[in-house]
PyMOL Python script that loads the backbone (N, CA, C, O; Angstrom):
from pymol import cmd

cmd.read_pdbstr("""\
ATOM      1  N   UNK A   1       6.047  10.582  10.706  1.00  0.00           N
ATOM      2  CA  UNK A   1       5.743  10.299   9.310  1.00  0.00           C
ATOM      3  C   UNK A   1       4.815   9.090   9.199  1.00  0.00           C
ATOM      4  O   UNK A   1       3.871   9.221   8.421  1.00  0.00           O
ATOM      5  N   UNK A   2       4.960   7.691   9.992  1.00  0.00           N
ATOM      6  CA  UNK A   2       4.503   6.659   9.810  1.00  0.00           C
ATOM      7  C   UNK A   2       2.932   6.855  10.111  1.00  0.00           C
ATOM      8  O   UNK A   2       1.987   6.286   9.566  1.00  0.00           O
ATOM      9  N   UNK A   3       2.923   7.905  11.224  1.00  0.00           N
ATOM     10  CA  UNK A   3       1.375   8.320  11.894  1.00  0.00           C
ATOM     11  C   UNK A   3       0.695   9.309  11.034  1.00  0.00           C
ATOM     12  O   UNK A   3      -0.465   9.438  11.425  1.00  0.00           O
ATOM     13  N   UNK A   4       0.879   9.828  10.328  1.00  0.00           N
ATOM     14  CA  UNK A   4       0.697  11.000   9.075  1.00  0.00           C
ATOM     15  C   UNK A   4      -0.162   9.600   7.976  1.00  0.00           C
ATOM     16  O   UNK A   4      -1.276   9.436   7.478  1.00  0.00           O
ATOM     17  N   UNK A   5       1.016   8.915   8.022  1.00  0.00           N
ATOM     18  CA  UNK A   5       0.767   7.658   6.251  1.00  0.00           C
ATOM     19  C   UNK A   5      -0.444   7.312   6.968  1.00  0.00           C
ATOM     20  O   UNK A   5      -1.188   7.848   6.146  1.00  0.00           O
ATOM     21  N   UNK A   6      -1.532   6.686   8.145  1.00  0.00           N
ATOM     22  CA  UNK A   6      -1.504   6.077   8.521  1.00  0.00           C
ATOM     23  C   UNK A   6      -2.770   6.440   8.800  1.00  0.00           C
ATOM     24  O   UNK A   6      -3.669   5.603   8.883  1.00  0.00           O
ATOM     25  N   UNK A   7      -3.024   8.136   9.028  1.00  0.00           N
ATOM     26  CA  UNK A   7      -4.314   8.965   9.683  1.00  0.00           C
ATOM     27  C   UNK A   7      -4.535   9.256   7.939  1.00  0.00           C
ATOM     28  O   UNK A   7      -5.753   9.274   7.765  1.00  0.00           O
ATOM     29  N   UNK A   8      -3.720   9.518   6.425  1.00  0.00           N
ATOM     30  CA  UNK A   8      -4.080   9.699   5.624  1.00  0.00           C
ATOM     31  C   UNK A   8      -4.665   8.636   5.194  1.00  0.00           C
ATOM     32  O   UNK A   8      -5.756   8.875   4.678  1.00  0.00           O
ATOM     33  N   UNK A   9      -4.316   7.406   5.211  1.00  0.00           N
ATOM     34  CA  UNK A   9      -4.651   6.087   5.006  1.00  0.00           C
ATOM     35  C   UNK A   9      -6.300   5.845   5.135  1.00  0.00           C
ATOM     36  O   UNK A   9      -7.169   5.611   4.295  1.00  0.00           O
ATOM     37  N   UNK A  10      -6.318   6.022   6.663  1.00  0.00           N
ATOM     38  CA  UNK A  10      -7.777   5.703   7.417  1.00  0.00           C
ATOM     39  C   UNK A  10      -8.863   6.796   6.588  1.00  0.00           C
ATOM     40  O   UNK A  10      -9.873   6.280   6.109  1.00  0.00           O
ATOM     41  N   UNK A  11      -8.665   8.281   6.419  1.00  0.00           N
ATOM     42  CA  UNK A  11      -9.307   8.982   5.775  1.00  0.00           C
ATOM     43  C   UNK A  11      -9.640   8.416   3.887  1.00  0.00           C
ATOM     44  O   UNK A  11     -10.611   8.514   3.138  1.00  0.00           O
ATOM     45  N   UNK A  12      -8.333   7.870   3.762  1.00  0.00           N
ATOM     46  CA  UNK A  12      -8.759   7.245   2.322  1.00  0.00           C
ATOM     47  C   UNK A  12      -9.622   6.504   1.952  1.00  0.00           C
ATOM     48  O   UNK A  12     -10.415   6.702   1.031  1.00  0.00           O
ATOM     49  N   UNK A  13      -9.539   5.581   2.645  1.00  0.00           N
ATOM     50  CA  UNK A  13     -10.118   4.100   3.399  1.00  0.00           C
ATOM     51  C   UNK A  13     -11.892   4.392   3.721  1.00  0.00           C
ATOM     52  O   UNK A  13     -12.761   3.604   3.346  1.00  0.00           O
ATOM     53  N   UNK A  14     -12.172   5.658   4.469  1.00  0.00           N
ATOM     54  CA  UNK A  14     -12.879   5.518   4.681  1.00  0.00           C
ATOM     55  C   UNK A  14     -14.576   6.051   4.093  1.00  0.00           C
ATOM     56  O   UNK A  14     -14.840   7.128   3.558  1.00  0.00           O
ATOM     57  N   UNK A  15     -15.359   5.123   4.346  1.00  0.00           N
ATOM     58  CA  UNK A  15     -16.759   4.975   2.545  1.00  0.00           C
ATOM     59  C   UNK A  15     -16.508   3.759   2.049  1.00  0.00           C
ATOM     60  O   UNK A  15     -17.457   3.102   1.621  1.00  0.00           O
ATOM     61  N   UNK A  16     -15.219   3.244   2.014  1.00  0.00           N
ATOM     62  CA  UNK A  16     -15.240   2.438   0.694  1.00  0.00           C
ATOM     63  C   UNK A  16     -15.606   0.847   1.684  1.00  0.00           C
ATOM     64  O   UNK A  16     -15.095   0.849   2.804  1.00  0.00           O
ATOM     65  N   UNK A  17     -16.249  -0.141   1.390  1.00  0.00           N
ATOM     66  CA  UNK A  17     -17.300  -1.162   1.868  1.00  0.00           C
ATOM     67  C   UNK A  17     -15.701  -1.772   2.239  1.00  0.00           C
ATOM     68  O   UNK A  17     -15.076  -1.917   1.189  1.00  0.00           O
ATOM     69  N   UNK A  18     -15.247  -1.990   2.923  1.00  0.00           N
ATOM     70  CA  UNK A  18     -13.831  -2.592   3.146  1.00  0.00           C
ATOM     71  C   UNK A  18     -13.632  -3.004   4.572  1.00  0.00           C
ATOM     72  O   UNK A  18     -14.446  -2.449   5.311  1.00  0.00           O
ATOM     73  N   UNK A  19     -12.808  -3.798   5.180  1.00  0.00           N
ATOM     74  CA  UNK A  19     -12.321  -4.437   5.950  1.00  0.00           C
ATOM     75  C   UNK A  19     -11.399  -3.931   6.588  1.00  0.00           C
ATOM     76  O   UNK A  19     -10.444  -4.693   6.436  1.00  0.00           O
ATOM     77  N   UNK A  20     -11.195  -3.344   7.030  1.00  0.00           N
ATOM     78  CA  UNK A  20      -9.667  -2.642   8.214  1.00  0.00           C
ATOM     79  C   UNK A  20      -9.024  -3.883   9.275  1.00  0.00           C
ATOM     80  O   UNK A  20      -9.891  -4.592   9.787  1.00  0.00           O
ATOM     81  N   UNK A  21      -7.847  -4.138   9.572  1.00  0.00           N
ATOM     82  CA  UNK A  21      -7.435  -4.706  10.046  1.00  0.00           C
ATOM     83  C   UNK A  21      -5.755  -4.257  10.304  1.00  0.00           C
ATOM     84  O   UNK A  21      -5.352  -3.222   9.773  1.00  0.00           O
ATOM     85  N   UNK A  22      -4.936  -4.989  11.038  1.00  0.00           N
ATOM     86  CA  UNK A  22      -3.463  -4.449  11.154  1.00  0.00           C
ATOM     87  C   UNK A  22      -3.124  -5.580  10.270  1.00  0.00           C
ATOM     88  O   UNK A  22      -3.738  -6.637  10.124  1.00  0.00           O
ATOM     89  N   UNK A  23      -1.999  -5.159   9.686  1.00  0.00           N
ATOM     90  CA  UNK A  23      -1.512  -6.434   8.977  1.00  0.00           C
ATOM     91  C   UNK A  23      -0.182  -5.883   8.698  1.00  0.00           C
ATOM     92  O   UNK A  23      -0.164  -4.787   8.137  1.00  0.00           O
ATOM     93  N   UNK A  24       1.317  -6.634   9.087  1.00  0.00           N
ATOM     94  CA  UNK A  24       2.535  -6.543   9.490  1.00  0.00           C
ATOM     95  C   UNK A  24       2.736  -5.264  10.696  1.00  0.00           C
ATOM     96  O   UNK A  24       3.674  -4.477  10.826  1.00  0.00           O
ATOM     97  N   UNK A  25       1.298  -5.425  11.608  1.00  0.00           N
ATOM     98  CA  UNK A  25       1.542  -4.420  12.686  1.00  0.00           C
ATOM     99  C   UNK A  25       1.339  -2.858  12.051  1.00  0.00           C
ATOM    100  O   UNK A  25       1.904  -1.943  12.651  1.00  0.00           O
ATOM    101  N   UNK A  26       0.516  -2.537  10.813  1.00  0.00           N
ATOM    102  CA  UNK A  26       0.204  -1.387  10.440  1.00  0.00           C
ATOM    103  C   UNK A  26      -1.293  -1.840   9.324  1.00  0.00           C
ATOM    104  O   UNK A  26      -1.628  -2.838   8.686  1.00  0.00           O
ATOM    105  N   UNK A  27      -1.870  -0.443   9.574  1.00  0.00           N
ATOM    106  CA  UNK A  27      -2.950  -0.750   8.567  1.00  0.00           C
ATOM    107  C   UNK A  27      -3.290  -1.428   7.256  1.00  0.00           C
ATOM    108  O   UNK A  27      -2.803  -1.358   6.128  1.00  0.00           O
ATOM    109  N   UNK A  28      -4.052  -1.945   7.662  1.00  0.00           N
ATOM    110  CA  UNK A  28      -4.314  -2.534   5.932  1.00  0.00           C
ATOM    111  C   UNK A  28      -5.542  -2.553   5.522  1.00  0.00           C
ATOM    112  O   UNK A  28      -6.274  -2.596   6.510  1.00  0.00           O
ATOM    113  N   UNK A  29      -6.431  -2.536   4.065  1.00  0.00           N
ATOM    114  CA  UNK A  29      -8.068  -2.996   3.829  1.00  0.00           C
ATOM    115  C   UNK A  29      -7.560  -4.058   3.445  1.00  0.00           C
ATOM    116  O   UNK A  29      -6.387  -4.426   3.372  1.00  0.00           O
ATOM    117  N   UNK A  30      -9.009  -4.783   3.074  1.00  0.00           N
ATOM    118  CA  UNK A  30      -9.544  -6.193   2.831  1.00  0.00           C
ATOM    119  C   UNK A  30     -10.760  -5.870   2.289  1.00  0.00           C
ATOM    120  O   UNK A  30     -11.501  -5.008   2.762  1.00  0.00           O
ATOM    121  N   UNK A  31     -11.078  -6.758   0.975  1.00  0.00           N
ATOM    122  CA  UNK A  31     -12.309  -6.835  -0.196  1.00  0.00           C
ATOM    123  C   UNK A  31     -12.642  -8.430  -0.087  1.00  0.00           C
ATOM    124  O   UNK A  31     -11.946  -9.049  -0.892  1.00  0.00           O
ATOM    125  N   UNK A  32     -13.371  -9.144   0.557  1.00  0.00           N
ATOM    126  CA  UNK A  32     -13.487 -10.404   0.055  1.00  0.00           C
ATOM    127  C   UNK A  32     -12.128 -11.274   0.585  1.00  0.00           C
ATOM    128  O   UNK A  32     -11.712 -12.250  -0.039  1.00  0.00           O
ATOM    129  N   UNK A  33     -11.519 -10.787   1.796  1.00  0.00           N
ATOM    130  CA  UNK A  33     -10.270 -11.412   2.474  1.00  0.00           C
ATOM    131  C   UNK A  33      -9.220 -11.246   1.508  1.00  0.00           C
ATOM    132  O   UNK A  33      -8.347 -12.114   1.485  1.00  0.00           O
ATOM    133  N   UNK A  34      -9.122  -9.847   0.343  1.00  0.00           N
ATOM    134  CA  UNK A  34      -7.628 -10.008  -0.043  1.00  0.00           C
ATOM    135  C   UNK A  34      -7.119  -9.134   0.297  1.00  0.00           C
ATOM    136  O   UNK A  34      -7.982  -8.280   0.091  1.00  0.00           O
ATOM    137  N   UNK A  35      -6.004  -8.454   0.846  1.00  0.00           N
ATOM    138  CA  UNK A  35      -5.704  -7.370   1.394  1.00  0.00           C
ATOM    139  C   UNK A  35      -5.461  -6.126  -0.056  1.00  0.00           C
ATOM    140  O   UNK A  35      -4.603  -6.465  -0.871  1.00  0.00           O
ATOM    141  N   UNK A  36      -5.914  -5.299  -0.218  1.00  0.00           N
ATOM    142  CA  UNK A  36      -5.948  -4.190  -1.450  1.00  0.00           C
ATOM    143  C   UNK A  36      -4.809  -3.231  -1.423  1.00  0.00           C
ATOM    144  O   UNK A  36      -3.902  -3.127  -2.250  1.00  0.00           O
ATOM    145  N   UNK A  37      -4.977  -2.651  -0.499  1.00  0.00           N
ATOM    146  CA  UNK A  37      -3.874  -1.726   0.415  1.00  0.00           C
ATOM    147  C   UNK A  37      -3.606  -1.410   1.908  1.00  0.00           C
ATOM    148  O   UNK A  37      -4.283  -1.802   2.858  1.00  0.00           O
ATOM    149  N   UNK A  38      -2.702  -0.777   1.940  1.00  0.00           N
ATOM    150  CA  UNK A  38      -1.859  -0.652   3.023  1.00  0.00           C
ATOM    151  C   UNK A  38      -0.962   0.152   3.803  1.00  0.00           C
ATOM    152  O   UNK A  38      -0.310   0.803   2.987  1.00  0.00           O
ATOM    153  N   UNK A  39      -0.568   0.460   5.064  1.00  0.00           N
ATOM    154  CA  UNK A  39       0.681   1.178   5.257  1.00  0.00           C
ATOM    155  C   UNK A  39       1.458   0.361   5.851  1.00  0.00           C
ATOM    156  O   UNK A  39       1.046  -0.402   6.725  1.00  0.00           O
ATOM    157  N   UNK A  40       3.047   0.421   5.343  1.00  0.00           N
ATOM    158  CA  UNK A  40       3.886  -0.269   6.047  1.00  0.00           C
ATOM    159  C   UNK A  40       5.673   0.537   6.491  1.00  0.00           C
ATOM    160  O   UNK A  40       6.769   0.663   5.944  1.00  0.00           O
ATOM    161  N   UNK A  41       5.215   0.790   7.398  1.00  0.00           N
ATOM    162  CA  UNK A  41       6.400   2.062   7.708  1.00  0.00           C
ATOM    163  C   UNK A  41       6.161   2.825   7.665  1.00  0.00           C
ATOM    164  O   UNK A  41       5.210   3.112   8.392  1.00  0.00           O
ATOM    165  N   UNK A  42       6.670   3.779   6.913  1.00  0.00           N
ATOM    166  CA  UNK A  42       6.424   5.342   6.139  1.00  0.00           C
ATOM    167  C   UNK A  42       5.849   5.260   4.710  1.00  0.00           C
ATOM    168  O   UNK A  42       5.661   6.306   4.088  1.00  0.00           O
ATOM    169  N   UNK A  43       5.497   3.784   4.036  1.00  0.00           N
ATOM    170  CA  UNK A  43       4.807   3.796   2.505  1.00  0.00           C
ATOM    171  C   UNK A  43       3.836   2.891   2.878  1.00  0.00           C
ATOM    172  O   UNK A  43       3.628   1.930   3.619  1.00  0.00           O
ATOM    173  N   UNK A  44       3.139   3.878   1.736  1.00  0.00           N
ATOM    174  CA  UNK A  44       2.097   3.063   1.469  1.00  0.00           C
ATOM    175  C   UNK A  44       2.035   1.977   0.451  1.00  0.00           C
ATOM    176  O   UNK A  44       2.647   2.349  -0.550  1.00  0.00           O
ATOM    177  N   UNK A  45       1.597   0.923   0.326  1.00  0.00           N
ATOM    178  CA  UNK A  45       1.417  -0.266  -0.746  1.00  0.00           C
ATOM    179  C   UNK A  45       0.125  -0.824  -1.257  1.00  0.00           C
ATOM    180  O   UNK A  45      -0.723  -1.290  -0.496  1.00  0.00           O
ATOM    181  N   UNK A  46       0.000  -0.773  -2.447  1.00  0.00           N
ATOM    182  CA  UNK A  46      -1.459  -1.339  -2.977  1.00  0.00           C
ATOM    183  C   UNK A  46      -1.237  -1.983  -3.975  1.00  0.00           C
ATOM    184  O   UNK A  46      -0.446  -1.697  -4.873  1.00  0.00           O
ATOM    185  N   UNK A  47      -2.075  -3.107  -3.871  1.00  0.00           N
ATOM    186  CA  UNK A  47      -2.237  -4.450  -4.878  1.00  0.00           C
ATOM    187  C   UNK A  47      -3.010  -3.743  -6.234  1.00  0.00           C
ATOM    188  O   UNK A  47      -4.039  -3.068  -6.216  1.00  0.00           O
ATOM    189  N   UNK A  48      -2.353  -4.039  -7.161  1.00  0.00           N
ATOM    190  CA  UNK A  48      -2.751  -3.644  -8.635  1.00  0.00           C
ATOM    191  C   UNK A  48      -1.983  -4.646  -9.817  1.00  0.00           C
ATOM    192  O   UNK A  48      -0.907  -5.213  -9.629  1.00  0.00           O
ATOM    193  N   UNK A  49      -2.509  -4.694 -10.626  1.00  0.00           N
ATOM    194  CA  UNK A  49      -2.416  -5.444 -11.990  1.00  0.00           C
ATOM    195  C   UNK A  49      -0.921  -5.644 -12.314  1.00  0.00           C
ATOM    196  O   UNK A  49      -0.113  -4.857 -11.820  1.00  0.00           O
ATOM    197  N   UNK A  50      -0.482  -6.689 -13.145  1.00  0.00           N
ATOM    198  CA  UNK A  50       0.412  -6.673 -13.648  1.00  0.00           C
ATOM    199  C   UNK A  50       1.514  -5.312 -14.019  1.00  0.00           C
ATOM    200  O   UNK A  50       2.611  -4.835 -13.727  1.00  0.00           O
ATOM    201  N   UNK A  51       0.174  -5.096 -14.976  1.00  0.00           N
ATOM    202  CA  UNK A  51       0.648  -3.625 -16.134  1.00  0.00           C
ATOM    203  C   UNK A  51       0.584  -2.416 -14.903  1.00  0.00           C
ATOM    204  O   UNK A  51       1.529  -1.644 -14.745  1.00  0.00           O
ATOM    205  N   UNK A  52      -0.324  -2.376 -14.285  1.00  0.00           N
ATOM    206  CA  UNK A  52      -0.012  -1.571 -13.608  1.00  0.00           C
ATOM    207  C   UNK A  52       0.722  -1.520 -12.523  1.00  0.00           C
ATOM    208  O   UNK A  52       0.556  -0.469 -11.903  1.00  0.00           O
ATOM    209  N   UNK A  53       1.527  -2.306 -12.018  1.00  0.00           N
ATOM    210  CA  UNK A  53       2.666  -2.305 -11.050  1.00  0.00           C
ATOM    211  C   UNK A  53       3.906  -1.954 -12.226  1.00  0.00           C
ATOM    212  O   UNK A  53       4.812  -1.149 -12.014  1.00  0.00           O
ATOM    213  N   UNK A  54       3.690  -2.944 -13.838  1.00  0.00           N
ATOM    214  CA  UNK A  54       4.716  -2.073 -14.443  1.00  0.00           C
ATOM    215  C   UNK A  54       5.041  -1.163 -14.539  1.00  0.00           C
ATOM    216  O   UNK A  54       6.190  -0.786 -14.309  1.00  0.00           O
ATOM    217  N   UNK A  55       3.771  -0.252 -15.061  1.00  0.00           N
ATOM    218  CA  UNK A  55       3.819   0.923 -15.533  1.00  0.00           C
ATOM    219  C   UNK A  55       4.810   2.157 -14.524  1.00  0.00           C
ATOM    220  O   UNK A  55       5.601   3.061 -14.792  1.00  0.00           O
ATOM    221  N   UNK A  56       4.000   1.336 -12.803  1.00  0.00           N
ATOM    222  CA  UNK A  56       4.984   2.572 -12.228  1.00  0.00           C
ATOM    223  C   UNK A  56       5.832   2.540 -11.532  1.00  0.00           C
ATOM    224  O   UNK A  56       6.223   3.354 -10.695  1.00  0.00           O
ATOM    225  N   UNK A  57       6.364   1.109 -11.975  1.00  0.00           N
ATOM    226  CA  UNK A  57       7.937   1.132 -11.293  1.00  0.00           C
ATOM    227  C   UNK A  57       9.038   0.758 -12.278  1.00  0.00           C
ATOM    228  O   UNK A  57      10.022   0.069 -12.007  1.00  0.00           O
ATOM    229  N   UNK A  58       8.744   1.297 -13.449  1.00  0.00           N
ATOM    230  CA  UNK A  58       9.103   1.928 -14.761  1.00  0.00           C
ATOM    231  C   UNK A  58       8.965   3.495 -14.296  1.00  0.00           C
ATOM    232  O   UNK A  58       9.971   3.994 -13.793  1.00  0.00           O
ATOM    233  N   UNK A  59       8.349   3.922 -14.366  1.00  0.00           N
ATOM    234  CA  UNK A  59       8.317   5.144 -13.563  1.00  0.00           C
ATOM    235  C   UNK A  59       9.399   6.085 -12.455  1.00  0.00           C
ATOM    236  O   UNK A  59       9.871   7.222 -12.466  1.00  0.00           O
ATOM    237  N   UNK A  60       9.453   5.107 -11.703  1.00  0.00           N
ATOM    238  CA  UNK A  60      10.602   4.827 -10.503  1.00  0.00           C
ATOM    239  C   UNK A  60       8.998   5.720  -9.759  1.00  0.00           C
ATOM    240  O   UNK A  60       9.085   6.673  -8.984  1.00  0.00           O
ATOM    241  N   UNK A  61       8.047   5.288 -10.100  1.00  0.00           N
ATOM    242  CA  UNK A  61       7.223   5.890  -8.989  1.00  0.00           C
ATOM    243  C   UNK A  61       6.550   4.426  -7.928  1.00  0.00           C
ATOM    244  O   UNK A  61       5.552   4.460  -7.207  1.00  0.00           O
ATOM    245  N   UNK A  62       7.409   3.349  -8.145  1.00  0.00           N
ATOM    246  CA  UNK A  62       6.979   2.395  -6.687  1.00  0.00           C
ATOM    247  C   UNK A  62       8.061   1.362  -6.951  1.00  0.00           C
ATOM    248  O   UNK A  62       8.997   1.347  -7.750  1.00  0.00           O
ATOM    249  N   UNK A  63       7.587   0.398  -5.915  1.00  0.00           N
ATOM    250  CA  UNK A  63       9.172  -0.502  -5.964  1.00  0.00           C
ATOM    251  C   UNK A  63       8.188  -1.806  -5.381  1.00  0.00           C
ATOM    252  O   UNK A  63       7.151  -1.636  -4.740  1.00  0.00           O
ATOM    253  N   UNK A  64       8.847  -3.323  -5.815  1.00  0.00           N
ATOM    254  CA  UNK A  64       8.393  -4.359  -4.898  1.00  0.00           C
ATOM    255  C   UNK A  64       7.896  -4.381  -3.609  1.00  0.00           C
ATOM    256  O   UNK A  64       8.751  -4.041  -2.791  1.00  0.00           O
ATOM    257  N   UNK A  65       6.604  -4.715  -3.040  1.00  0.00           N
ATOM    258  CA  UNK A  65       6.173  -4.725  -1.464  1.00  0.00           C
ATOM    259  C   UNK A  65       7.231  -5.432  -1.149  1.00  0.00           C
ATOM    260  O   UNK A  65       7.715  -5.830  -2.209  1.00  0.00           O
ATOM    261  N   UNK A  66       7.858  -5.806  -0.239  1.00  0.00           N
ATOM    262  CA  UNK A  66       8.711  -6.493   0.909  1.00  0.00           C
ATOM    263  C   UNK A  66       8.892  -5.911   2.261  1.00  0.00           C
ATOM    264  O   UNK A  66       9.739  -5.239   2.849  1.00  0.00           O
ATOM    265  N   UNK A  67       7.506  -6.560   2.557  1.00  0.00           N
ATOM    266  CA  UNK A  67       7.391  -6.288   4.089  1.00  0.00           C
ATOM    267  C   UNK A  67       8.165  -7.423   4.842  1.00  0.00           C
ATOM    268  O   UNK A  67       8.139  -7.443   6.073  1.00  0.00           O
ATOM    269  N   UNK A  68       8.710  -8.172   4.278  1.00  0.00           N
ATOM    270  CA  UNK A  68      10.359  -8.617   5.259  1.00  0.00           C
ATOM    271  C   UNK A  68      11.261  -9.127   4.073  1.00  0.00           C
ATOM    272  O   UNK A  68      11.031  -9.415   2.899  1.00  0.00           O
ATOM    273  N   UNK A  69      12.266  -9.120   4.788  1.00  0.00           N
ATOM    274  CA  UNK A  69      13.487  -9.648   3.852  1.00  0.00           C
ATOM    275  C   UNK A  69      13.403 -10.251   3.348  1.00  0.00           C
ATOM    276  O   UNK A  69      13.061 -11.245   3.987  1.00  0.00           O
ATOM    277  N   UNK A  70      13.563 -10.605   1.525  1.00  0.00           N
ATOM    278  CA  UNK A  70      13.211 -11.532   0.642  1.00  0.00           C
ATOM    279  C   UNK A  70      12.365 -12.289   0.478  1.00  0.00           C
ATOM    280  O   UNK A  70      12.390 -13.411  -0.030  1.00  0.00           O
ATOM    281  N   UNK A  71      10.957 -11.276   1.223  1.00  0.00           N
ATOM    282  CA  UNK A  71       9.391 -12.186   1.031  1.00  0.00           C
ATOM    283  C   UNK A  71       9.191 -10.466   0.153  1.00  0.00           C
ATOM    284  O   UNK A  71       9.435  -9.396   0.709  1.00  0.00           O
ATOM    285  N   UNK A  72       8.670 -10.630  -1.374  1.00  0.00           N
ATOM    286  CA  UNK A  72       8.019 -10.287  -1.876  1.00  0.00           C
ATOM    287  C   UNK A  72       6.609 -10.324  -2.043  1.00  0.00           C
ATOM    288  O   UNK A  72       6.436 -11.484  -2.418  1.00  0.00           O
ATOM    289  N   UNK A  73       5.705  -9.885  -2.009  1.00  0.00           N
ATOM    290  CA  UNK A  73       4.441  -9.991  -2.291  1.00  0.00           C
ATOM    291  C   UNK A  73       4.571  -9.782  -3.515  1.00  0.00           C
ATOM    292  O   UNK A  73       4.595  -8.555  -3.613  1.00  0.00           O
ATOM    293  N   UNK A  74       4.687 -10.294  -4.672  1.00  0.00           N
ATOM    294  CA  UNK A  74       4.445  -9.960  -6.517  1.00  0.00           C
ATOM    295  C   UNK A  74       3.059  -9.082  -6.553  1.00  0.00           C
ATOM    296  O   UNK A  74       3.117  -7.921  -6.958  1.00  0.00           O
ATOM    297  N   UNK A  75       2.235  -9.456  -6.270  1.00  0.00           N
ATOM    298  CA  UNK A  75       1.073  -8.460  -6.571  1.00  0.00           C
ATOM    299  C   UNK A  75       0.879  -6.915  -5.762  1.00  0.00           C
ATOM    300  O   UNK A  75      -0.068  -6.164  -5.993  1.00  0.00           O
ATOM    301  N   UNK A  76       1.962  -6.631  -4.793  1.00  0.00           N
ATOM    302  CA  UNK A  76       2.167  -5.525  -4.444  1.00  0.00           C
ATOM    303  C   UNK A  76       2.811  -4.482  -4.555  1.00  0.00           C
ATOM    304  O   UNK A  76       4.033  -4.587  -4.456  1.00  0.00           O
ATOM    305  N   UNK A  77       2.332  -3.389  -4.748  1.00  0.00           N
ATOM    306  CA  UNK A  77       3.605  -2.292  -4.773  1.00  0.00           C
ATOM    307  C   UNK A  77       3.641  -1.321  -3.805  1.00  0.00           C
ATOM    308  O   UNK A  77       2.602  -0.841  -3.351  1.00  0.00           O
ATOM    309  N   UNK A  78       5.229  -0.830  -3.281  1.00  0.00           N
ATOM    310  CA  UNK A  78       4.948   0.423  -2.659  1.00  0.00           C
ATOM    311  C   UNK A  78       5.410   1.202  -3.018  1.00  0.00           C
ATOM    312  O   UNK A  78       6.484   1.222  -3.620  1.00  0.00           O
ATOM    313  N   UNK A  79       4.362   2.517  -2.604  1.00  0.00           N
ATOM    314  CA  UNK A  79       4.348   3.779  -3.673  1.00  0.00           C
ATOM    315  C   UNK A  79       5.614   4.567  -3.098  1.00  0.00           C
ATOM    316  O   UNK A  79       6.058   4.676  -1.955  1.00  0.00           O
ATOM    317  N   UNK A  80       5.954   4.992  -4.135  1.00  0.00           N
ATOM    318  CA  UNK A  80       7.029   5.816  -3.792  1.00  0.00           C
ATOM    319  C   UNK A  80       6.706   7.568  -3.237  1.00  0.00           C
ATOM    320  O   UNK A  80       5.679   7.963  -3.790  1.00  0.00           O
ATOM    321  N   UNK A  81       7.315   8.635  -2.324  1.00  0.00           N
ATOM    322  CA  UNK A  81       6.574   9.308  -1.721  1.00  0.00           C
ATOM    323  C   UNK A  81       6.331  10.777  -2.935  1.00  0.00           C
ATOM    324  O   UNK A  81       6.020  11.964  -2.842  1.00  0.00           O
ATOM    325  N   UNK A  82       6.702   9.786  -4.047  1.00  0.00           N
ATOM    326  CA  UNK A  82       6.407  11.666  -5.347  1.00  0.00           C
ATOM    327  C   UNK A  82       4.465  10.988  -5.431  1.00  0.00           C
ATOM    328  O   UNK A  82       3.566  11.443  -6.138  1.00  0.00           O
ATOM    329  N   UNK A  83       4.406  10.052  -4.638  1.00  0.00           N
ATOM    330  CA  UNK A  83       3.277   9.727  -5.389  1.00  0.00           C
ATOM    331  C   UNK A  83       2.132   9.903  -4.248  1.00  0.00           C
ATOM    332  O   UNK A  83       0.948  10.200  -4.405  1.00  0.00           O
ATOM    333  N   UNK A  84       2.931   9.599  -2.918  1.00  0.00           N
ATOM    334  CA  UNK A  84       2.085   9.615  -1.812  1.00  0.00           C
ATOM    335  C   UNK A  84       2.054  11.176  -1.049  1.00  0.00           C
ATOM    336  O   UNK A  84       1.081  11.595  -0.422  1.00  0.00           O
ATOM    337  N   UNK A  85       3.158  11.820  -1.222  1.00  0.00           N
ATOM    338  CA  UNK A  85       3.574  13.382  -0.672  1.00  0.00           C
ATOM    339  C   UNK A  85       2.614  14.151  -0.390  1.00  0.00           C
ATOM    340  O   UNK A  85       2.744  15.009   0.483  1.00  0.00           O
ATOM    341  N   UNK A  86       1.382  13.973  -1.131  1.00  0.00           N
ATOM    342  CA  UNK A  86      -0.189  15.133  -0.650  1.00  0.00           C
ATOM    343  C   UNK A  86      -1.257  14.206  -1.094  1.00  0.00           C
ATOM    344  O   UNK A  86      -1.627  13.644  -2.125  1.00  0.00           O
ATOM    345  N   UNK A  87      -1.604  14.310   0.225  1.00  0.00           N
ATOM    346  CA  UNK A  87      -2.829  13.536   0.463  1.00  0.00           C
ATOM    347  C   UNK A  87      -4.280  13.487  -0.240  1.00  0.00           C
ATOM    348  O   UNK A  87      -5.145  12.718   0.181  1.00  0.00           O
TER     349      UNK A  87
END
""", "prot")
cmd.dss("prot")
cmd.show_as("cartoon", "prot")
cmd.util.cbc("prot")
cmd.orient("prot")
């Protein structure tokens, strides 16, 4: 699954003027050194707006990034898989 998120990722990723790098030991872009998105595990996570991290975890379609225990990233979300399921 993690290698699936990961080969869909790179295909997403790729065109857009961006930065590839590993970051928590799985893919990530970079715009200007901020990281945008990501895979971490089996989800994917992408930095978006206030309203829009509301909107969709109101939804129950993403949840807080926490790529370790009680380190939140606030400006991240990861998507939940009704959202990531087809590529």
């Amino acid at each position: 699954m993690e290698e699936d998120r990961s080969r869909v990722f790179a295909e997403a990723v790729r065109g857009i003027n961006c930065d590839n790098k590993k970051m928590f030991g799985c893919p990530a872009s970079f715009v200007n050194g901020s990281m945008f998105a990501g895979v971490h595990g089996a989800r994917l996570f992408v930095r978006l707006s206030e309203q829009e991290r509301s909107a969709l975890m109101d939804a129950g379609d993403a949840r807080p990034f926490e790529p370790m225990k009680e380190r939140v990233m606030k400006e991240h979300v990861a998507l939940s898989e009704t959202i990531t399921a087809d590529a």
